[in-house]
N, C-alpha and C positions, 0 to 999 in steps of 0.2 A: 684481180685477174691472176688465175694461177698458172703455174708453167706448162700445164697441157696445152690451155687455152690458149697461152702466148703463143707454142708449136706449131699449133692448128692455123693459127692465122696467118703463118709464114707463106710468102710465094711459093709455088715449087718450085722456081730455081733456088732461093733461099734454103728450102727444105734441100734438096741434093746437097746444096753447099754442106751442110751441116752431117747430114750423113757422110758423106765425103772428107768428113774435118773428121769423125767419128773412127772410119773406117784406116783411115791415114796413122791415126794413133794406135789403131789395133798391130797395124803391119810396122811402125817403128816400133813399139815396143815387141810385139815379136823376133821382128829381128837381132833386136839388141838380148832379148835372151837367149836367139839360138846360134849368136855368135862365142856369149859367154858358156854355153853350157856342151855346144858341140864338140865332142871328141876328136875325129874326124873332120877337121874342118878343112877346107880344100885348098884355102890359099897357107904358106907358108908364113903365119905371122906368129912372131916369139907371145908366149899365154897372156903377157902382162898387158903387151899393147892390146892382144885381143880382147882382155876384161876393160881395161879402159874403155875402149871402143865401145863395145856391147853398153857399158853403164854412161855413156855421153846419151848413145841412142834413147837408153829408158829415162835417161833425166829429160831429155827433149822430146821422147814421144808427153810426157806428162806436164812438159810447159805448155806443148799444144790442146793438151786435154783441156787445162786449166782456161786458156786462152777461149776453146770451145764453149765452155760451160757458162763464163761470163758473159760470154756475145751472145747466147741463148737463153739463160734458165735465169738471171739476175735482169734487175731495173736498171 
């Protein structure tokens, strides 16, 4: 059975979940780079906690990826 197949046969609620697990990774990991990379950023936080921050976000937007990819695409 290959991982389309496995996708295909998911409920749609299952499917939403997973686009939703998808979609959640898109917006943490953006976040955390338009924390680090914005100029202009609106709250007053000193650079360093703000790269911290940003790089916590992209480290945990991609443990949920990983998280994502095992619950779907692996045995």
């Amino acid at each position: 059975m290959n991982s389309n197949t496995k996708f295909r046969q998911k409920s749609p609620t299952q499917r939403f979940l997973s686009i939703l697990g998808l979609f959640m990774f898109l917006v943490y990991f953006t976040l955390g780079l338009l924390i680090i990379f914005w100029d202009k950023f609106p709250l007053e936080i000193d650079t360093r906690y703000r790269n911290m921050f940003g790089i916590l976000l992209i480290v945990y937007s991609f443990m949920r990826f990983i998280r994502l990819f095992q619950k779907n695409f692996t045995h």
